[in-house]
Biotite code that builds the C-alpha atoms (Angstrom):
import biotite.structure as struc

atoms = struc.array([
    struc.Atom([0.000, 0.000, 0.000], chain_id="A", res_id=1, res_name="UNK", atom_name="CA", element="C"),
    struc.Atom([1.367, 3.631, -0.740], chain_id="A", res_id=2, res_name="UNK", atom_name="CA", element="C"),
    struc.Atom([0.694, 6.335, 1.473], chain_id="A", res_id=3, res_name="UNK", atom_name="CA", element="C"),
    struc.Atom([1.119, 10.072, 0.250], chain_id="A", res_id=4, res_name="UNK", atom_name="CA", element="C"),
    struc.Atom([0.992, 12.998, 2.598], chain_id="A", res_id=5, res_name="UNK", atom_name="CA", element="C"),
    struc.Atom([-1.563, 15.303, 2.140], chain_id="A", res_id=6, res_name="UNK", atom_name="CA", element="C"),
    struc.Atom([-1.075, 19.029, 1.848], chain_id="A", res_id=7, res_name="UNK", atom_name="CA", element="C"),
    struc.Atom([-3.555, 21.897, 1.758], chain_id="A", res_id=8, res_name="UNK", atom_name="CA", element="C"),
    struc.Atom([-1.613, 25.004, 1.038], chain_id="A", res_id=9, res_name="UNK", atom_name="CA", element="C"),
    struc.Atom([-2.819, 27.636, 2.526], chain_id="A", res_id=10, res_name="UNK", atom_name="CA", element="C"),
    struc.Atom([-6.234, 26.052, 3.453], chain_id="A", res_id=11, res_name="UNK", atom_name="CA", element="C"),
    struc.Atom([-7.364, 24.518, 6.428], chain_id="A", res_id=12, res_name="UNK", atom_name="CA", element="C"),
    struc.Atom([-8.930, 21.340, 7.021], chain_id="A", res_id=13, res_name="UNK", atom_name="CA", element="C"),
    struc.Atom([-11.628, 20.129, 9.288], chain_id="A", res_id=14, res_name="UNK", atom_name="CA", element="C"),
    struc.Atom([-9.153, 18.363, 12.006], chain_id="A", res_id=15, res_name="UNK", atom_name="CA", element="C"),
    struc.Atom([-12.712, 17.212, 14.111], chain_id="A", res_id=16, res_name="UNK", atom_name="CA", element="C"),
    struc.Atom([-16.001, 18.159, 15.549], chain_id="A", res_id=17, res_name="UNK", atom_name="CA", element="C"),
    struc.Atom([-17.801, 17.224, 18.705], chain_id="A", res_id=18, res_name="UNK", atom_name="CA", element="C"),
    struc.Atom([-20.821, 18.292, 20.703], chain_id="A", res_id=19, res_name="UNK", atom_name="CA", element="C"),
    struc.Atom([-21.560, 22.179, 19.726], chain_id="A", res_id=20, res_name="UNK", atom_name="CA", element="C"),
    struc.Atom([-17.967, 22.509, 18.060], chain_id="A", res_id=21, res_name="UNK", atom_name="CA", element="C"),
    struc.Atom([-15.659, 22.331, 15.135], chain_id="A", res_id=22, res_name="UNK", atom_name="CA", element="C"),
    struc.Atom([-11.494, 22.207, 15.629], chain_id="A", res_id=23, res_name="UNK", atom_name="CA", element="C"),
    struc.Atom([-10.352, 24.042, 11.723], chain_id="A", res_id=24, res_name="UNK", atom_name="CA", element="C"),
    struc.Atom([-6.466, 23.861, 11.199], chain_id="A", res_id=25, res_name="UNK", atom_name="CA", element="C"),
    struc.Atom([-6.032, 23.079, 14.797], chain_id="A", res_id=26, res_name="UNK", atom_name="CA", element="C"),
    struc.Atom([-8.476, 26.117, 16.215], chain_id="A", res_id=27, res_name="UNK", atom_name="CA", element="C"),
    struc.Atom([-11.544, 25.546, 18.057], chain_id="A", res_id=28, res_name="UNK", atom_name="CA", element="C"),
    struc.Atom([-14.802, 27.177, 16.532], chain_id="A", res_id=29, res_name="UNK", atom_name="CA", element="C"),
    struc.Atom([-18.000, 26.795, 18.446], chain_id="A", res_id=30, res_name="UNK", atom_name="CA", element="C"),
    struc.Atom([-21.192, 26.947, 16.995], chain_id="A", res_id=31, res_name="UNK", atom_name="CA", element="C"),
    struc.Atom([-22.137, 26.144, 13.304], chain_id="A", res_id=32, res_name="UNK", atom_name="CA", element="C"),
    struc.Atom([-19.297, 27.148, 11.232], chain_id="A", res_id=33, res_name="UNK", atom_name="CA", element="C"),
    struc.Atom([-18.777, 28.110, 7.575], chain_id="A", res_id=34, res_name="UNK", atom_name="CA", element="C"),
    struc.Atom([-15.663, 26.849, 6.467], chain_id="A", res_id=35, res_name="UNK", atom_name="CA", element="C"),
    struc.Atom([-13.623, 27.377, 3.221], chain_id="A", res_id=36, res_name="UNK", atom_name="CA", element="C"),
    struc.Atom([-9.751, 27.434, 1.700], chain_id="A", res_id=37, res_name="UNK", atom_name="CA", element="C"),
    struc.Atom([-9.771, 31.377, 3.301], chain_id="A", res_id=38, res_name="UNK", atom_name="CA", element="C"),
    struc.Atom([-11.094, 30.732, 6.329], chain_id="A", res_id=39, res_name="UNK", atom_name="CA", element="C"),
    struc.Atom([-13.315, 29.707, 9.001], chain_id="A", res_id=40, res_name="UNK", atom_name="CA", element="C"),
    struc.Atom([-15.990, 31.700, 10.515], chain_id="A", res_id=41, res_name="UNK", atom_name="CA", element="C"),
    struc.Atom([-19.390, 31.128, 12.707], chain_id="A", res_id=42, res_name="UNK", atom_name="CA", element="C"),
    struc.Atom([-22.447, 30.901, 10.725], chain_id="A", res_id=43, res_name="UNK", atom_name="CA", element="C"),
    struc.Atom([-26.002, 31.506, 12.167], chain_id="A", res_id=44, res_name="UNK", atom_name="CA", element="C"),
    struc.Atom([-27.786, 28.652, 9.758], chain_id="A", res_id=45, res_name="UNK", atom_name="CA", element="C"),
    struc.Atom([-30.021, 27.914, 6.665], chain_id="A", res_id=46, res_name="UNK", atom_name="CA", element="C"),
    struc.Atom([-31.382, 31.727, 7.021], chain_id="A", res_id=47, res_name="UNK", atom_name="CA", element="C"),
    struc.Atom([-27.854, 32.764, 7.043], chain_id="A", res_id=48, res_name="UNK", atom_name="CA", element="C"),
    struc.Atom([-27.253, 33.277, 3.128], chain_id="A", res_id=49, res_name="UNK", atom_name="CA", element="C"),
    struc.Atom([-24.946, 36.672, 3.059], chain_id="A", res_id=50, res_name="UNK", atom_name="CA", element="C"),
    struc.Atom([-21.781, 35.107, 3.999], chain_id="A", res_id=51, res_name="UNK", atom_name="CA", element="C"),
    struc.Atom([-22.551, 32.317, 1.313], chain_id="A", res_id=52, res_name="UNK", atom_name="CA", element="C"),
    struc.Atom([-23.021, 34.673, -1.139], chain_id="A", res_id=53, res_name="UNK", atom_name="CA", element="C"),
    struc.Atom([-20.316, 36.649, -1.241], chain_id="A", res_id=54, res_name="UNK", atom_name="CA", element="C"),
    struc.Atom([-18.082, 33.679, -1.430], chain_id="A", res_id=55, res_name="UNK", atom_name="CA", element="C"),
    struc.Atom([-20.345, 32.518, -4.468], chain_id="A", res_id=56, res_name="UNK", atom_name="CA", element="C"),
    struc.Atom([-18.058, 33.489, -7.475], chain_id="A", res_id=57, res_name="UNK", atom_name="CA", element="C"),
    struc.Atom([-14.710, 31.675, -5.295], chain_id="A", res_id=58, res_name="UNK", atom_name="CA", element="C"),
    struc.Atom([-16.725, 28.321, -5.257], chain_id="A", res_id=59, res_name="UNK", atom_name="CA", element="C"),
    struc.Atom([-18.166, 25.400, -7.453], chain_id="A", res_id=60, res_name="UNK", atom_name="CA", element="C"),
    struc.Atom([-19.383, 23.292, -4.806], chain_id="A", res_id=61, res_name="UNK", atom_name="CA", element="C"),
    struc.Atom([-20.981, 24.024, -1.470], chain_id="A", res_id=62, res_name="UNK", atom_name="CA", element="C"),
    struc.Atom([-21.328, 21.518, 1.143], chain_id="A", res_id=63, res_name="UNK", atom_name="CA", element="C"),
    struc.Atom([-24.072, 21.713, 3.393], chain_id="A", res_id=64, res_name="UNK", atom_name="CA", element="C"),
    struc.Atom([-24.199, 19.088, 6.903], chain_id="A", res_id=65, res_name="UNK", atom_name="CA", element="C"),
    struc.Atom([-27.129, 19.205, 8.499], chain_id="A", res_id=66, res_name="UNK", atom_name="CA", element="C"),
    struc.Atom([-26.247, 18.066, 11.499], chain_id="A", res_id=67, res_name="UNK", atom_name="CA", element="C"),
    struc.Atom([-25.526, 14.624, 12.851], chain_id="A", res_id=68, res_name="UNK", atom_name="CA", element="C"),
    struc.Atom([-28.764, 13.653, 10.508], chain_id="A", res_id=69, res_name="UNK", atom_name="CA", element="C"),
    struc.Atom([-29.124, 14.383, 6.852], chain_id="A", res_id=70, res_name="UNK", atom_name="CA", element="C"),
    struc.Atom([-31.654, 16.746, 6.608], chain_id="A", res_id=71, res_name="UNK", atom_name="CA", element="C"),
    struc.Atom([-33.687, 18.909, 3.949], chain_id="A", res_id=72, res_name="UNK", atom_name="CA", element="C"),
    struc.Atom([-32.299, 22.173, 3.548], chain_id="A", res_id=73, res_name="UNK", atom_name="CA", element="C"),
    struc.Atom([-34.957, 25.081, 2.806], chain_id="A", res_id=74, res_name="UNK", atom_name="CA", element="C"),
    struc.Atom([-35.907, 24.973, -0.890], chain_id="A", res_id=75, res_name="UNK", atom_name="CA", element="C"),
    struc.Atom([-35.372, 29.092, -0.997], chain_id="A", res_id=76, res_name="UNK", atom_name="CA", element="C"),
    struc.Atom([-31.772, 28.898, 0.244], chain_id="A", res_id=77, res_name="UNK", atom_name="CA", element="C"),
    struc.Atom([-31.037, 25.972, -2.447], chain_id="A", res_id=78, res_name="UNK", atom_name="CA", element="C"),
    struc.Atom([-32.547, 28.067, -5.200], chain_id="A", res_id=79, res_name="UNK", atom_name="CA", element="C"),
    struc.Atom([-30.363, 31.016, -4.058], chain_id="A", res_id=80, res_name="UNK", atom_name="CA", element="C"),
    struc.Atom([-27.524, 29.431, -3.803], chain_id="A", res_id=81, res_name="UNK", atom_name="CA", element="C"),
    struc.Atom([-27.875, 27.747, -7.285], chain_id="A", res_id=82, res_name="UNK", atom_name="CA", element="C"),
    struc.Atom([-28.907, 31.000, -8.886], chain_id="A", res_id=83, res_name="UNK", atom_name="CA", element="C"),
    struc.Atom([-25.816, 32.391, -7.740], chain_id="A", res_id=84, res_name="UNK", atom_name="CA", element="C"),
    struc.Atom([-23.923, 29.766, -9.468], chain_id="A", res_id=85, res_name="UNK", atom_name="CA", element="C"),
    struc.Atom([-22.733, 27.487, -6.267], chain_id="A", res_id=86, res_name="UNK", atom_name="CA", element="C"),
    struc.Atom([-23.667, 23.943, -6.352], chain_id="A", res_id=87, res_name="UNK", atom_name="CA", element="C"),
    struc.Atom([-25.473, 22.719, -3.600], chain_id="A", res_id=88, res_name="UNK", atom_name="CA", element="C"),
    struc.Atom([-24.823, 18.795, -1.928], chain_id="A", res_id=89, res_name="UNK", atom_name="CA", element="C"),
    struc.Atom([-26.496, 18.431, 0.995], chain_id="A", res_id=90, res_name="UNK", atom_name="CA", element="C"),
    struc.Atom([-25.300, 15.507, 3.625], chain_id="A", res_id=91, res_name="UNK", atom_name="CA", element="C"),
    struc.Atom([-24.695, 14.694, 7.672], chain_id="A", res_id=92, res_name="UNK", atom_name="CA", element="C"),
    struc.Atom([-22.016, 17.261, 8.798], chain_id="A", res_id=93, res_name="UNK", atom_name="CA", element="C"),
    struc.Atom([-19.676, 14.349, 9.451], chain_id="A", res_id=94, res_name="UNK", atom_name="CA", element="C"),
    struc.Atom([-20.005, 12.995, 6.117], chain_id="A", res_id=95, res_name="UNK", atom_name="CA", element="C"),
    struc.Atom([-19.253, 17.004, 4.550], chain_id="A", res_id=96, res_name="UNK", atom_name="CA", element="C"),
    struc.Atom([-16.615, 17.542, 6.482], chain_id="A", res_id=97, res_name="UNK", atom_name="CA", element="C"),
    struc.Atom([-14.649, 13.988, 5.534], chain_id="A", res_id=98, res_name="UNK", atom_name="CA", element="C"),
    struc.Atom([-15.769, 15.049, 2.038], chain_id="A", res_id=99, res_name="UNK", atom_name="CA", element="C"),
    struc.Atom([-15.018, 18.807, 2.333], chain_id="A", res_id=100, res_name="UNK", atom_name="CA", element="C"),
    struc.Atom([-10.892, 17.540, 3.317], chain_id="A", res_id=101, res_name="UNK", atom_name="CA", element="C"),
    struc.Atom([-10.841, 15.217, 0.979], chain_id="A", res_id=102, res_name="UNK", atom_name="CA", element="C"),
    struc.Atom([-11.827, 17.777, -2.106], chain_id="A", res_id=103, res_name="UNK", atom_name="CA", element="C"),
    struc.Atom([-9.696, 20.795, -0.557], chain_id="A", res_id=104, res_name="UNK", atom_name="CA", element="C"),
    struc.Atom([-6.280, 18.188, -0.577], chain_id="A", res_id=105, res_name="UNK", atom_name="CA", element="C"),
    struc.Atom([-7.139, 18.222, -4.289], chain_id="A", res_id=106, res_name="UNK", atom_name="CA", element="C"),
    struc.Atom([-7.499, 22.131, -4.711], chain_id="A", res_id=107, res_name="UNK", atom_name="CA", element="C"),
    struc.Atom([-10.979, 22.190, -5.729], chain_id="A", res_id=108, res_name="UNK", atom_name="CA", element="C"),
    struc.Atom([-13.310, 25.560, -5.427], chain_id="A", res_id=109, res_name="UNK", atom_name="CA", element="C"),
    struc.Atom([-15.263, 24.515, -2.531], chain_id="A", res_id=110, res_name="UNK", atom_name="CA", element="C"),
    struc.Atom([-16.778, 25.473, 1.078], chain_id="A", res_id=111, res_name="UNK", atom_name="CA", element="C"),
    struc.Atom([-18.742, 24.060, 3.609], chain_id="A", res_id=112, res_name="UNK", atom_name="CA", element="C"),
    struc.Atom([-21.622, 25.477, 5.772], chain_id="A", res_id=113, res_name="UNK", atom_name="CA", element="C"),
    struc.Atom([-21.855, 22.793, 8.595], chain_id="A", res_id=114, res_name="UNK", atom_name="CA", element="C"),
    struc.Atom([-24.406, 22.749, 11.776], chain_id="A", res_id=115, res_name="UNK", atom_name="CA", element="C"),
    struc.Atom([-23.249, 21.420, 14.626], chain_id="A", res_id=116, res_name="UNK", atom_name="CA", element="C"),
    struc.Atom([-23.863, 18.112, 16.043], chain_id="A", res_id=117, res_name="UNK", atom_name="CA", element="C"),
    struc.Atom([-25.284, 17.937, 19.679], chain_id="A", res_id=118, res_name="UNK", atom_name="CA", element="C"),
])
């Protein structure tokens, strides 16, 4: 089996969550978190679009974990988000942020806007 070490440049990956938390590039951030390859930030939810849209034109693909369930997202923030040109997969917020480090290692336009698990 070969091993390669992965590197994110600049970006920082998801290193874990927990109960009401996210750790990003070794930093704890508590709450529901956006997270892309410039930063992490708190995010206040599905009614919480601004922040997503002004990182629309930086990103192809936009996770969104709803939690420690996969959820349905509101219909109007989908259709926002597409409109603005950001694709939209929805999944658990363990699943998006496994899938979130895997696509950053590979330099891919993405983000994730995760809720956290309780």
């Amino acid at each position: 089996m070969r091993l390669n070490e992965v590197t994110y440049t600049d970006a920082q990956p998801i290193d874990g969550y927990g109960p009401g938390f996210f750790r990003v590039g070794g930093a704890i951030v508590n709450g529901h978190v956006i997270v892309a390859p410039t930063g992490a930030g708190i995010w206040q939810g599905f009614d919480d679009l601004a922040p997503l849209l002004e990182m629309a034109d930086q990103l192809d693909v936009l996770f969104v974990g709803t939690g420690a369930e996969i959820a349905h997202i509101p219909a109007e923030m989908r259709q926002t988000l597409e409109d603005a040109g950001v694709g939209v997969e929805v999944m658990n917020s363990p699943s998006a942020c496994r899938t979130y480090n895997v696509l950053l290692s590979e330099g891919r336009r993405i983000a994730a806007a995760l809720i956290a698990v309780s």
